[in-house]
Each structure stands twice: as structure tokens, then as C-alpha cells.
Z-matrix of the N, CA and C atoms (Angstrom, degrees):
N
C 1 1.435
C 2 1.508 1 111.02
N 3 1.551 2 114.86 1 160.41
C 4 1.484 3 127.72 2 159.26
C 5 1.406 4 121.01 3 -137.78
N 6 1.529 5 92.85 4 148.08
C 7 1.126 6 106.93 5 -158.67
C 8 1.980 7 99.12 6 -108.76
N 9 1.290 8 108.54 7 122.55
C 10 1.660 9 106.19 8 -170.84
C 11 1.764 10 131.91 9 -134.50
N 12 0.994 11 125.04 10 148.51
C 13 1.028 12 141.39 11 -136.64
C 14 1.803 13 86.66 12 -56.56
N 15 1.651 14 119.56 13 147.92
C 16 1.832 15 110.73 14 -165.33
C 17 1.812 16 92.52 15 -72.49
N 18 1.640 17 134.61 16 -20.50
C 19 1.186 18 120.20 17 166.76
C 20 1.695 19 112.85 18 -124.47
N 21 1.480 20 109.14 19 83.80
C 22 1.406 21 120.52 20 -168.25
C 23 1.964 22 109.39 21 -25.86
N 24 1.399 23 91.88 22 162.80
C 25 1.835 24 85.88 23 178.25
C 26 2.333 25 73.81 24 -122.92
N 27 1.248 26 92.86 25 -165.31
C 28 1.458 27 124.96 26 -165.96
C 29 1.902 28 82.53 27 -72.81
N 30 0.955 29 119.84 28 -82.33
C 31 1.863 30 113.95 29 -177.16
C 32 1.181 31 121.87 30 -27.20
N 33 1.617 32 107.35 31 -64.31
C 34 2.168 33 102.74 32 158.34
C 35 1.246 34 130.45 33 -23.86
N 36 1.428 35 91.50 34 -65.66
C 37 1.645 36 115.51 35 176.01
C 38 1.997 37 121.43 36 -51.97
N 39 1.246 38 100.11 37 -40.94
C 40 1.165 39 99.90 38 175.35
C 41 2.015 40 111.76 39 -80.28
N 42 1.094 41 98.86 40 -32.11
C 43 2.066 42 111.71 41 178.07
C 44 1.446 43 83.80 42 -63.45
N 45 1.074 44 134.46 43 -69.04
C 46 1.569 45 127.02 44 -164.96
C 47 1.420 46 128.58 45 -48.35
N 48 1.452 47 100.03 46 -58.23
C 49 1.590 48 121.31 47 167.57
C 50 2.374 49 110.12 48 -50.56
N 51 1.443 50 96.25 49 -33.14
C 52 1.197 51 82.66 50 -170.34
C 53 1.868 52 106.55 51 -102.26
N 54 1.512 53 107.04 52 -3.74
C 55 1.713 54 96.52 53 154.82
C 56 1.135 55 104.71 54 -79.95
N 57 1.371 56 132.39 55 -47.37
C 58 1.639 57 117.70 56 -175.84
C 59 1.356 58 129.14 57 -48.52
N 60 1.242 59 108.79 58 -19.34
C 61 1.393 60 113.33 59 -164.35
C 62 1.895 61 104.08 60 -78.41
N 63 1.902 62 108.41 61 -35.09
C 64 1.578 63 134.26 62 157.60
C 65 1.361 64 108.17 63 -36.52
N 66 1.665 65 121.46 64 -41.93
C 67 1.209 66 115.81 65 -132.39
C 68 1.862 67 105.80 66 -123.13
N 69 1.219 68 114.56 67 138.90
C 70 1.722 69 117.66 68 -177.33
C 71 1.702 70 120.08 69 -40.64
N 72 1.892 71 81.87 70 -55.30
C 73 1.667 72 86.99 71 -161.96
C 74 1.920 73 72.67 72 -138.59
N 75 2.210 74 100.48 73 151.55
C 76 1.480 75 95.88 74 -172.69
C 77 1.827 76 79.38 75 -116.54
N 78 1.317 77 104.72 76 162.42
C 79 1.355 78 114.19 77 -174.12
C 80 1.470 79 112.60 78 -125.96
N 81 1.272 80 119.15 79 104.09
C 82 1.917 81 109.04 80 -151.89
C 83 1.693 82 82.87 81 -134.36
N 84 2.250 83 71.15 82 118.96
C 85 1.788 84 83.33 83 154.07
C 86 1.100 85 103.17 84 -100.51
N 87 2.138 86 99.00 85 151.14
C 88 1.316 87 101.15 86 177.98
C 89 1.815 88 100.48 87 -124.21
N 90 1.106 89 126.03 88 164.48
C 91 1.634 90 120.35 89 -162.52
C 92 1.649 91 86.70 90 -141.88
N 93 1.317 92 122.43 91 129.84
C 94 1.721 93 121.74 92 -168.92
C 95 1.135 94 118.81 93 -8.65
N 96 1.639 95 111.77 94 72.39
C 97 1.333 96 107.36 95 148.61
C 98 1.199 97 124.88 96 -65.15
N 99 1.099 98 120.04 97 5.81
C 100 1.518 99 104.24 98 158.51
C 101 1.716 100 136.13 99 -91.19
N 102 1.846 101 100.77 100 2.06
C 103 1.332 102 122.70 101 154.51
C 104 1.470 103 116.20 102 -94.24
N 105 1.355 104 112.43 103 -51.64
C 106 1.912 105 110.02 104 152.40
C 107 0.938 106 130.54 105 -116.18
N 108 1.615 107 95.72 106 131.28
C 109 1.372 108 122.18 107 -144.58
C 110 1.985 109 104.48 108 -95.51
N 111 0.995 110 104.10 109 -6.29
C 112 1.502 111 116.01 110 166.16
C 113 1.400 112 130.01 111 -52.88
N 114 1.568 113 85.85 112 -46.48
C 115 1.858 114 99.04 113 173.55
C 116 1.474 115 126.33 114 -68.87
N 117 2.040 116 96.23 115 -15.72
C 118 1.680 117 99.34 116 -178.11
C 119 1.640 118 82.75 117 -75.55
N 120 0.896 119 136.23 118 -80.07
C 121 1.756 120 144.21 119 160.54
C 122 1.660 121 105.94 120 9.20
N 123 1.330 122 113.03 121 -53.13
C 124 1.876 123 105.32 122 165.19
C 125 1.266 124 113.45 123 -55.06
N 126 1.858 125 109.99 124 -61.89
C 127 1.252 126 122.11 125 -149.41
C 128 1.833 127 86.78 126 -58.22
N 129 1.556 128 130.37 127 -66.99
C 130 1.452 129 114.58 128 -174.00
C 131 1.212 130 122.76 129 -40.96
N 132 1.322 131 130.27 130 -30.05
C 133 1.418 132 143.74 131 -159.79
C 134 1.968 133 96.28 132 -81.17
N 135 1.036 134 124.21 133 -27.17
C 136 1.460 135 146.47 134 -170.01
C 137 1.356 136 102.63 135 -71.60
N 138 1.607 137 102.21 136 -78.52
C 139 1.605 138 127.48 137 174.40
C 140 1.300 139 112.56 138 -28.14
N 141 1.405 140 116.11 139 -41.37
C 142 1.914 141 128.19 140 -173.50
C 143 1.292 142 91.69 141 -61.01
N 144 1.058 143 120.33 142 -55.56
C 145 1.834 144 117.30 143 -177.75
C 146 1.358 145 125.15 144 -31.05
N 147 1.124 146 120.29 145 -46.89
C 148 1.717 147 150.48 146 -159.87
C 149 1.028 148 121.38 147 62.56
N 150 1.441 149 113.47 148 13.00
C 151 2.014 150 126.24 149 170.84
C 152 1.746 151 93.64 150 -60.99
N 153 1.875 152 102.00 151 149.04
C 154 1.476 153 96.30 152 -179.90
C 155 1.854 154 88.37 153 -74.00
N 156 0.915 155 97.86 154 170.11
C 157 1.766 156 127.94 155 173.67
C 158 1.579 157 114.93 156 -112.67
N 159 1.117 158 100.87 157 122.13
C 160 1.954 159 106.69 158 166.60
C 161 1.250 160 114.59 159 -98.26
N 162 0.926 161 173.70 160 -119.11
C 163 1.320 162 153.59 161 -71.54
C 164 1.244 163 140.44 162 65.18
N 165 0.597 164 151.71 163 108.43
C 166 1.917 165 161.44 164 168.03
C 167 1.815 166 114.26 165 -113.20
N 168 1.306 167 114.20 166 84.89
C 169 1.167 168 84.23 167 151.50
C 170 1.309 169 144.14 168 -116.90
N 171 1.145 170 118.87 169 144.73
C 172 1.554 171 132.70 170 -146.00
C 173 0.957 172 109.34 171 -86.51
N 174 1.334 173 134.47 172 -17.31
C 175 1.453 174 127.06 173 -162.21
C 176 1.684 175 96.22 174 -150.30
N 177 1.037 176 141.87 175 -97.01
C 178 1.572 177 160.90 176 175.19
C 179 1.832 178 101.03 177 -37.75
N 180 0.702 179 120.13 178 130.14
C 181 1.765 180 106.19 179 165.84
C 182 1.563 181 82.85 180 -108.51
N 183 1.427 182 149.75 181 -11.23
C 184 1.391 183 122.73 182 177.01
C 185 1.439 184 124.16 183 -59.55
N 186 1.719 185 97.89 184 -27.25
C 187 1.763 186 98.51 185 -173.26
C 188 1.429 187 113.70 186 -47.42
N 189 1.135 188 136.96 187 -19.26
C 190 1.433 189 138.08 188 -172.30
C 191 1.500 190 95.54 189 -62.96
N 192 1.496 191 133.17 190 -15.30
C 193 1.470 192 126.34 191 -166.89
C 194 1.153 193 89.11 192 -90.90
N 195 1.662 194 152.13 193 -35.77
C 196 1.085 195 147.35 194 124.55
C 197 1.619 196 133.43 195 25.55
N 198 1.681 197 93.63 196 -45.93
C 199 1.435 198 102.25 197 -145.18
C 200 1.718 199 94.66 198 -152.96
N 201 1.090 200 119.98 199 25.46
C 202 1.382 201 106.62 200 -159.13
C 203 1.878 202 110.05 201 -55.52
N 204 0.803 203 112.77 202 7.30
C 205 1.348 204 120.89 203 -148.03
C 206 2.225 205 99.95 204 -96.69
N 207 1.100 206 86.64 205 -9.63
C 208 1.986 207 108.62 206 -170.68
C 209 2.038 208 89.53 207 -89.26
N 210 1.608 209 81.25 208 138.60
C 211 1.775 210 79.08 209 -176.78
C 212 1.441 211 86.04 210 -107.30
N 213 1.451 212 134.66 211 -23.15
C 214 1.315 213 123.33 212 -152.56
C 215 1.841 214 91.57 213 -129.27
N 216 1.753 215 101.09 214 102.87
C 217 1.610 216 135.20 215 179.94
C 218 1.814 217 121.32 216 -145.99
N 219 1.227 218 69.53 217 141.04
C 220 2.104 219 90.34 218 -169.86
C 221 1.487 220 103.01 219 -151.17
N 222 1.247 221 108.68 220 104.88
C 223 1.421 222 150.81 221 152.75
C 224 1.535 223 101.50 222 -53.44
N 225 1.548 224 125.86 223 107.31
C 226 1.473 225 104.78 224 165.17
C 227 2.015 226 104.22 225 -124.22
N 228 1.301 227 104.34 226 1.62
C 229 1.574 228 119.62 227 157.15
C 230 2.017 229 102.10 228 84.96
N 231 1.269 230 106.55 229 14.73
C 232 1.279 231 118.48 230 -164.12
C 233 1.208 232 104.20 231 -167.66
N 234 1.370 233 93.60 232 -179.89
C 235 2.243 234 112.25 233 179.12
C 236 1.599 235 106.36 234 -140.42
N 237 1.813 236 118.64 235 20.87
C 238 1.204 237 115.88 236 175.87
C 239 1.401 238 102.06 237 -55.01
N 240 1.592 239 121.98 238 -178.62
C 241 0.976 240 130.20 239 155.13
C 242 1.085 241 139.78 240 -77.26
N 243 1.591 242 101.10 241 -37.63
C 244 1.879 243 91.32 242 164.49
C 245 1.390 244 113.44 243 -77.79
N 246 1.166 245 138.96 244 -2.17
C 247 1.541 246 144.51 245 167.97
C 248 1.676 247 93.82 246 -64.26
N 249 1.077 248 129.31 247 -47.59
C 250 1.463 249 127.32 248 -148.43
C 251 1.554 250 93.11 249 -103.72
N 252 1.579 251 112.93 250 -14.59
C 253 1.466 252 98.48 251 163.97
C 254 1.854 253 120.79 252 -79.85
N 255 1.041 254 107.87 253 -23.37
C 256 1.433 255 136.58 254 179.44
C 257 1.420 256 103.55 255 -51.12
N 258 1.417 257 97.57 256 -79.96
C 259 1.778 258 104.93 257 173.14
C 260 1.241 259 117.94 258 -35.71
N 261 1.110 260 105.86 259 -45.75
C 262 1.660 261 118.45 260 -168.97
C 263 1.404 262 107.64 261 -69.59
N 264 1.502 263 112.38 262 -30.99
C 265 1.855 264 101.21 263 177.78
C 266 1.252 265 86.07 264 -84.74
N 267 1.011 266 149.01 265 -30.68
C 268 1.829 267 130.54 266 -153.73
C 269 1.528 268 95.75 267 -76.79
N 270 1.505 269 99.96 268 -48.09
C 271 1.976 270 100.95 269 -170.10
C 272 2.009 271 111.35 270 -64.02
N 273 1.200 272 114.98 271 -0.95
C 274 1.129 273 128.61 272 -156.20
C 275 1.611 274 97.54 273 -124.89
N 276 0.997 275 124.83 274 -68.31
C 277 1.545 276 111.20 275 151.54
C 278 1.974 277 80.66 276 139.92
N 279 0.881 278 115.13 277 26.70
C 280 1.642 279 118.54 278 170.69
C 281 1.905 280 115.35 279 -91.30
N 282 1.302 281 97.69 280 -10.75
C 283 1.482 282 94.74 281 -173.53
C 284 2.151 283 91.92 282 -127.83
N 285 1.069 284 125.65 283 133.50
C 286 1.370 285 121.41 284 158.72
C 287 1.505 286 112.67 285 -69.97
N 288 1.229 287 140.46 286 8.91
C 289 1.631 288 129.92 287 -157.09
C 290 1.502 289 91.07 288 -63.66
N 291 1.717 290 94.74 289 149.52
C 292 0.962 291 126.65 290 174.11
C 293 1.359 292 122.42 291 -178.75
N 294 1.501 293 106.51 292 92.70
C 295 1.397 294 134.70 293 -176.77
C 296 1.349 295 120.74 294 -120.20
N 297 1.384 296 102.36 295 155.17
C 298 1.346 297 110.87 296 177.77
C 299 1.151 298 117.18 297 -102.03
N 300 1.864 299 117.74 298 161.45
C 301 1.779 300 107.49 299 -155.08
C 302 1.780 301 88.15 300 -89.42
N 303 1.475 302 91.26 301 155.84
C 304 1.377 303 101.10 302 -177.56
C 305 1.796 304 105.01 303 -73.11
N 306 0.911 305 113.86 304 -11.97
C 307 1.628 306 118.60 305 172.39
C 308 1.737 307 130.13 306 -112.86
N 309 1.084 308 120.58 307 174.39
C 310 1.664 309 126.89 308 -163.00
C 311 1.817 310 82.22 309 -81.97
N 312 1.228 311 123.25 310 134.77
C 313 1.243 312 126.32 311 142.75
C 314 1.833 313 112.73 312 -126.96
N 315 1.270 314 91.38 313 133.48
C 316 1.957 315 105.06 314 177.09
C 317 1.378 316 110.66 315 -66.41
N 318 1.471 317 137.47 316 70.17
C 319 1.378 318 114.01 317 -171.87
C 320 2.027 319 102.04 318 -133.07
């Protein structure tokens, strides 16, 4: 894994792009990308790969309007830890969750 700057520069972006390229499936948290706009700039940089992509978002559940285009997304409205343990059983297949967002999203 990597861990990257909350609005990546061009160096992130390239460290990211070139573990993914190593890796099956890439697992990208994103934290309001819809305030930084860099991370939409990862998430495309990702997509070039053709690894499926997950999603996390950590903070915003709107960023998915971002991106509507990702089949595999989890909104946990935070970056606590048991939030990020949560995700982690769902993305892993230890938890069935499956909820709906408590708010309107356009996607």
C-alpha cells in the first residue's frame, strides 16, 4: 500500500499508478475530492491501468458524483478506525453490509 499526500502532486500520482500496475485489484481512499481536485487526477491516472478500482470515501460520500463511473464504492462519512475496519470487512467479503446513504446523491 501507499499512503498520499490528501491533494496528490505529480510524484504520488506516479508511486500510485506504478504499485497498481503490481497489483490485482487497487483500493483508493478518497477524502473530499470534491474540495481536492487532485485525487479526481489519481483516481483517472488508476483507471489507465484497467485494474478494477474500489473506492472508499472517507469523508464526502458526494465524491462518487465525481466518478460515477466506479461500480465498487463505500461511503463510511469519516476515517475513524472502526469505519475503516468496516470497509475493510465489506471489501473483503467478511461483513455483508449493505446500506443505503442516508442522503440524496446524483449518480
Amino acid at each position: 500500500g501507499i499512503v498520499i499526500r490528501l491533494n496528490p502532486e505529480k510524484d504520488d500520482i506516479e508511486k500510485a499508478v506504478a504499485l497498481a500496475e503490481k497489483s490485482d485489484v487497487v483500493i483508493l481512499g478518497m477524502c473530499s475530492a470534491i474540495i481536492f481536485g487532485n485525487q479526481l487526477t489519481l483516481y483517472n491516472e488508476l483507471k489507465k491501468t484497467g485494474k478494477e478500482i474500489i473506492v472508499v470515501a472517507m469523508e464526502s460520500p458526494y465524491d462518487i458524483e465525481l466518478i460515477p463511473e466506479v461500480k465498487g464504492y463505500i461511503a463510511t462519512y469519516g476515517a475513524a478506525r472502526d469505519w475503516m475496519r468496516v470497509a475493510a470487512e465489506r471489501i473483503f467479503g467478511i461483513n455483508d453490509i449493505n446500506a443505503k446513504p442516508a442522503i440524496e446523491i446524483n449518480w
